[in-house]
N, C-alpha and C positions, 0 to 999 in steps of 0.2 A: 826326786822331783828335779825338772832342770833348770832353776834355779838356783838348787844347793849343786847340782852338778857344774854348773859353770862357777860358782865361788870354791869349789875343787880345783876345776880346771884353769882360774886366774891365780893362783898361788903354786901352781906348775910350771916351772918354767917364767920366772917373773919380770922377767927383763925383752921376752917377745911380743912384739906391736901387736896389738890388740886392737885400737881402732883407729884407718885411716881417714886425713882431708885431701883434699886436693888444692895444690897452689894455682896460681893463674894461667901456666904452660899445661896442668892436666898432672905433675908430675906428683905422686905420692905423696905425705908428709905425717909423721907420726904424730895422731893427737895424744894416744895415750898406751903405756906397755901395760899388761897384763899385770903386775905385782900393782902396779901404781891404781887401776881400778879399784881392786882387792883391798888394798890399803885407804883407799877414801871411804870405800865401804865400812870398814873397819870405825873409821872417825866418823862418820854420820851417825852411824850406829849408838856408839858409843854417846854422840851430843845430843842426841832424840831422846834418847833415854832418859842420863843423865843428869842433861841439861833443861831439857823442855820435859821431862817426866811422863812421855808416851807410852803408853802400854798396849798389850795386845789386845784388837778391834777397835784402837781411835783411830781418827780419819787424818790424814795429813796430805793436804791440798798441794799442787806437784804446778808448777808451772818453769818449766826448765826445758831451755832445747836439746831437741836429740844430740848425745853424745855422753863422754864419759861421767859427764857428771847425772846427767837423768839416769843414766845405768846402775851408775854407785847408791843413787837414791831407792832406785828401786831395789838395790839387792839389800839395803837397811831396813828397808821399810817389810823385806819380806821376811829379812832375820827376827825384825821385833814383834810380826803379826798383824803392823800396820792395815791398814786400806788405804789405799793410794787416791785419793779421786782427781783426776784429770783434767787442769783448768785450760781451757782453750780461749785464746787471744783472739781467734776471729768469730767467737759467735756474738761478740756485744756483750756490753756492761750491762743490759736488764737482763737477758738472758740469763746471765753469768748468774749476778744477784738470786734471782728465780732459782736456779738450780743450786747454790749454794745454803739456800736458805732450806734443802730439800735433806741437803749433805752436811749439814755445818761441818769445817776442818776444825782438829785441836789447835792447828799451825800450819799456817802455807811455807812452802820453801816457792822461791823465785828468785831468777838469776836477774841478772842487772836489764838484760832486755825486757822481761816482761815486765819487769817496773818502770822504763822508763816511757813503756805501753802505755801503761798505768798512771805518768806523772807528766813529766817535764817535756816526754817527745810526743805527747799524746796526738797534737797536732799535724806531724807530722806522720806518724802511726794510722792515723785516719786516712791520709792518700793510699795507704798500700790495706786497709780495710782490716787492722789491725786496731781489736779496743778492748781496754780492761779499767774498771772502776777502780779509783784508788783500793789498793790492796789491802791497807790499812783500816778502810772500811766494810768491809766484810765480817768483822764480828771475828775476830781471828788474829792472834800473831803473825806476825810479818819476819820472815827470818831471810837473808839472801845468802846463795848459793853461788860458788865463786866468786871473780873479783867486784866488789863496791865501787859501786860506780856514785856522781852524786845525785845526793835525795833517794836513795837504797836505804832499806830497813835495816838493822845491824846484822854486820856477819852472821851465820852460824857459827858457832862455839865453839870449835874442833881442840881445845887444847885438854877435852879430857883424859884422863892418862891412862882408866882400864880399859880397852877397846874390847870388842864381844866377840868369843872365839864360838861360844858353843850357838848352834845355828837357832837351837830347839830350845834355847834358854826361856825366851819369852813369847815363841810362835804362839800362833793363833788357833792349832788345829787346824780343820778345816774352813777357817773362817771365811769370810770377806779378803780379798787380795785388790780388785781393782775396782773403781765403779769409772766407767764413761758415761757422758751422757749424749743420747741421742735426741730420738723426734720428742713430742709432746709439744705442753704451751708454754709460754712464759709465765701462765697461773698455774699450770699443774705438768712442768718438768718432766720428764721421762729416763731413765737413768738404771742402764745395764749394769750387773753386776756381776762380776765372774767371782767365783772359788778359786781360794788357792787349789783348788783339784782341778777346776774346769781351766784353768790357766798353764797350768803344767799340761793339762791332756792334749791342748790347744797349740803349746810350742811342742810335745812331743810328736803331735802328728805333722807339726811343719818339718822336723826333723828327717821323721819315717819317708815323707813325699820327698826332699830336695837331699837326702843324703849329703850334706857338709861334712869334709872329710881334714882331715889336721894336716895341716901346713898351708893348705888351699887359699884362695882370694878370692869372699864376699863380697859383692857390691847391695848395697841397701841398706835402709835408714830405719827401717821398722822396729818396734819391739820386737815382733813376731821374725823377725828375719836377726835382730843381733844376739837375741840369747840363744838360739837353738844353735845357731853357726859358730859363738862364739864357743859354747859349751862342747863342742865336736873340736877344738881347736884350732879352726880357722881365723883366719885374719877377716876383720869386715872390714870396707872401706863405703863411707858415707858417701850418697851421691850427691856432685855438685849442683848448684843450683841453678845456674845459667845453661841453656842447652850448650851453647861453646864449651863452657869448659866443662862438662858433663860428657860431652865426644871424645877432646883429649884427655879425660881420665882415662875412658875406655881404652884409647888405642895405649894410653901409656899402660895400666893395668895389666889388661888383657883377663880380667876376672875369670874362674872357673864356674863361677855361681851368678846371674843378675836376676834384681828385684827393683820394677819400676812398675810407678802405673799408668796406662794409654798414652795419656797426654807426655809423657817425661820421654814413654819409647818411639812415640813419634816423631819424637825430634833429635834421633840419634840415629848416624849414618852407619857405621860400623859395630857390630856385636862381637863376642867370643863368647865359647862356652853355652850354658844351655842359659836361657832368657825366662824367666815368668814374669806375670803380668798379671795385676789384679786389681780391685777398690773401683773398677768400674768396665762395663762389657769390653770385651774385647775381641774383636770382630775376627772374621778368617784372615780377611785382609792385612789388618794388621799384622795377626802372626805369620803372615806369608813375608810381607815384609822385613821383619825380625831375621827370618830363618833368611831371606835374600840379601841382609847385612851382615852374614858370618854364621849367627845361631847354630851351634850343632842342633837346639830343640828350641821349641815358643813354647811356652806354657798358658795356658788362660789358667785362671783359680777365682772358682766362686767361694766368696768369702763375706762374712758378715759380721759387724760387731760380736751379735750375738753367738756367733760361732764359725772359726777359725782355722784351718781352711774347711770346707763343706766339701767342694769337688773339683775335680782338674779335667783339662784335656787339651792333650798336645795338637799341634798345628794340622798333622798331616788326617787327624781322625776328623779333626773338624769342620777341614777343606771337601774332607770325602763325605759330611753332612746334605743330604739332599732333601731332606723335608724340611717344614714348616715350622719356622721358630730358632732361639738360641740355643746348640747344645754349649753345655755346660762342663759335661761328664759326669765318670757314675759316682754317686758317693764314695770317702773316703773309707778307708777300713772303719770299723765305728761307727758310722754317721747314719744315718736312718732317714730315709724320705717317705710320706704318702701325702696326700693330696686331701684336702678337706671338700667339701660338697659342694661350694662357687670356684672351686678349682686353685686355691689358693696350697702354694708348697709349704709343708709344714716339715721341720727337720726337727731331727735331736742328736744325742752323741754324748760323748766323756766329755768334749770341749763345748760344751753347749752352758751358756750363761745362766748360773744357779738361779736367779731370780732378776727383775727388774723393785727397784727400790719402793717400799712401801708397798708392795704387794707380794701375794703367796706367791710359792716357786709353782714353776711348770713345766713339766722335762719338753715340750714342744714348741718352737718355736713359728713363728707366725711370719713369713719371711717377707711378706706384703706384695713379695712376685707371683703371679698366674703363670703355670707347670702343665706337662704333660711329663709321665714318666712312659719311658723307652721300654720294649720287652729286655732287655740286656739292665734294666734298673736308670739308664742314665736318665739323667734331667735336662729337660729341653722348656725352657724359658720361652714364655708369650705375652710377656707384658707384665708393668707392673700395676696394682689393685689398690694401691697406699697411694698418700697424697708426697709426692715425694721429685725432687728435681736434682738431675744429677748433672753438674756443671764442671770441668776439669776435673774429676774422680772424688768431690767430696759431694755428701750428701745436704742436699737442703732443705728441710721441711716449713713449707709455706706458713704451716698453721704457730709456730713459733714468732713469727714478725708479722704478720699481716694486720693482729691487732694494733701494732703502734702506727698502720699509717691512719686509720681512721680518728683523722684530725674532723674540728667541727665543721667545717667544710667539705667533707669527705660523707657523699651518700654509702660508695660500700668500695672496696679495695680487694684485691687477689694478686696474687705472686703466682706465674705460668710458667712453664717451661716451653720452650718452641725449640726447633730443631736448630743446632747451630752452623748449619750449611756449611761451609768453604773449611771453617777450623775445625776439624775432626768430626764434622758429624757421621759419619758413617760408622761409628764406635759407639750412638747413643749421648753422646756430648750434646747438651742444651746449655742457650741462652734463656737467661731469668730475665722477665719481664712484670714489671707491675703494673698493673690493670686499675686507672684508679677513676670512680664517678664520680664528679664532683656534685655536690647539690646547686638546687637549680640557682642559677643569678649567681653562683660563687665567681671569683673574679681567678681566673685560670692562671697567671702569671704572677697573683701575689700565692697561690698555694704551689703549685710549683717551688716557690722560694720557702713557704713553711713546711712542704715536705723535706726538705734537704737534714731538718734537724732527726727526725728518727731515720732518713737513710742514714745520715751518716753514724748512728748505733749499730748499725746492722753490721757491722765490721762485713766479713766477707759474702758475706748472706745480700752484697750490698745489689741492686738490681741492674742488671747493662742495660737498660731501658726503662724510661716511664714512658705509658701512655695516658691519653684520658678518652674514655668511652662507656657508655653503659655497658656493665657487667650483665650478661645472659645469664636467665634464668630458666630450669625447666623442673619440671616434675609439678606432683599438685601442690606439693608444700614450698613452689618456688623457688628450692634451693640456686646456690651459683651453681653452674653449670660449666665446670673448669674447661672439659675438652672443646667445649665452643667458644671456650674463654679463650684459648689459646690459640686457636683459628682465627680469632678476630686480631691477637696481640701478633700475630704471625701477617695479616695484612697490613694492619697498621704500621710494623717494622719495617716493611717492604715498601713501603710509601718513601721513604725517606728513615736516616739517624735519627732514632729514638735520644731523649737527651734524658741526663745521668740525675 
């Protein structure tokens, strides 16, 4: 598994960088050597156990930023048989709750930032649409990971003295390895789960596709991008955050390998080496782009929580695309496509998610995109069939918030997506807008000011617009009627700044 093969490969050779930052000139900086991963692993390991008495299949809630310490977490977590579940800072504290209450943790780990999410910078964590309910109430130990910052839960433990050599000591079999959580509601959560098999099959085939070769220079932040690259012996280097110095990492770099998604690669002048690109469409254009800043190749890769990568294809196949729709490309070795009867793509594969939580497994997945398959097998995208808005490359499911704007003043609310014109729309990139009817005689500017309280739970989910107008209805049973909903939030935008 590559997993166990990367905690081989970080005990090889212990003293070579393993993961890079970047300083404020763009120029390299060593966050962490290989031996030094390996050995945090070792102490994590050793204090979940020991210390917090975790055994294989408890759940241990993970909120930690990318880098060496969420990697070292993760390789404990998959030494003891853990399940990892994945707490994300920008879906909102109801959210959160909801889906926690789906998952209970035995024990969160959280670094000083996501509690200070959670506590004392909550305030200020809300302009940048970052929100976590104190941690401490979640029904759950609070343990922090790196340095103690103040109003941080206590350390984690690390001074236990037998660390875990054997990997298989207290695996899980094939158990549970990860759960994300996706769409659903804030009453009944929705929440992927991969096998430690479907997780390995899933970095094995990122492997197979981008061939990471040892000594080389990764660029990318992903799970899915640091273990398979790392486990090949490559260097990864995390991508900076600000386009600027995200440029001069590049030219200082000069990567063999980059992983960025639409938004990150559009705002970067110069490439090397071969480019992919995924976590939202990515148009010809774009990678024509890519490949006219250096690119020896562009890559698109459709990819899905649910399963990881699904299909590629390079720039020049895609430019040379002359019919109707997204291609995609053909599936992966592995990967299986047919099409269900409303024309909806249904896939499966090794990396394909064992099961969504609280229900039976089902090797098919439901990918919520409308397909046409190619005589040649490839997939060519024509929409998607789910309630779903995709804003800078993350996924936003309206039916998750929309309940909390309906305040008593509120006859009925919808969250739309409309095309985001000038800033990348030509990649699928939408602005979020919420559509709100007030009831009749409501007084429009004192709710206005009471909605501001569940927008601002909405952490990133938070809406670039409100409007107010009756919500369109059709069919016999009057349902909303989103695509004319969005027609209308698309006029009314255009009128004038929608206000926040």
């Amino acid at each position: 598994m590559t997993l166990d093969l990367l905690d081989r490969t970080l005990r090889r050779d212990p003293h070579r960088p393993a993961l890079l930052g970047a300083g404020r000139d763009g120029a390299p900086r060593v966050l962490a050597r290989r031996g030094e991963i390996a050995d945090l692993a070792d102490a994590y390991a050793a204090s979940l156990r020991s210390r917090h008495g975790l055994r294989g299949g408890d759940t241990l809630g993970v909120a930690v930023r990318p880098g060496p310490r969420s990697l070292a977490v993760m390789l404990a977590a998959h030494r003891l048989g853990l399940r990892v579940a994945v707490l994300d800072p920008s879906a909102g504290p109801d959210v959160l709750r909801a889906r926690l209450a789906l998952a209970p943790p035995a024990l969160i780990l959280a670094d000083a930032a996501a509690q200070a999410v959670a506590g004392w910078a909550a305030p200020l964590a809300r302009r940048a649409h970052l929100a976590l309910p104190p941690l401490g109430r979640l029904g759950a130990a609070v343990a922090t990971v790196g340095p103690r910052r103040f109003g941080c839960a206590p350390a984690l433990d690390l001074s236990a003295s037998a660390f875990l050599r054997d990997p298989v000591a207290t695996a899980n079999g094939d158990g549970d390895a990860v759960i994300v959580f996706t769409s659903g509601t804030t009453a009944a959560p929705r929440a992927v789960v991969h096998s430690r098999a479907s997780l390995a099959a899933g970095m094995s085939a990122v492997a197979d596709l981008v061939c990471p070769r040892p000594g080389t220079i990764v660029l990318g932040g992903t799970f899915f991008v640091l273990v398979p690259a790392l486990a090949a012996g490559a260097t990864v280097a995390l991508p900076a955050r600000t386009p600027q110095r995200l440029n001069r990492q590049i030219v200082s770099l000069r990567p063999d390998e980059t992983y960025l998604t639409p938004p990150q690669a559009r705002t970067v002048r110069h490439f090397t080496g071969r480019v992919w690109t995924g976590s939202a469409p990515a148009s010809a254009q774009l990678l024509g782009r890519i490949r006219a800043a250096g690119a020896s190749e562009a890559w698109s890769v459709y990819a899905l929580t649910e399963l990881f990568p699904a299909a590629a294809v390079e720039y020049a196949e895609k430019a040379a695309f002359a019919d109707v729709g997204d291609l995609v490309g053909r599936p992966l070795p592995g990967v299986r496509a047919r099409l269900a009867d409303d024309g909806e793509l249904l896939l499966t594969g090794p990396g394909a998610r064992e099961r969504y939580l609280g229900e039976a497994p089902d090797p098919w997945i439901r990918t919520g995109d409308r397909a046409t398959l190619a005589a040649d097998g490839s997939i060519v995208l024509a929409g998607r069939c789910k309630d779903m808005v995709l804003r800078r490359a993350e996924n936003i499911y309206p039916g998750l918030y929309e309940p909390s704007l309906h305040l008593p003043e509120v006859e009925s609310a919808l969250l739309v997506g409309i095309p985001a014109g000038g800033r990348g729309g030509d990649d699928g990139d939408e602005r979020l807008v919420a559509l709100i009817q007030p009831r009749e005689g409501a007084d429009r500017g004192r709710l206005r000011a009471d909605l501001e309280v569940p927008l601002a739970r909405m952490g990133r989910a938070r809406p670039d617009a409100v409007v107010f107008g009756g919500v369109p209805l059709a069919g016999r049973s009057r349902k909303p009627d989103r695509q004319e909903a969005a027609r209308l939030c698309a006029r009314l935008c255009d009128r004038g700044p929608g206000r926040r």
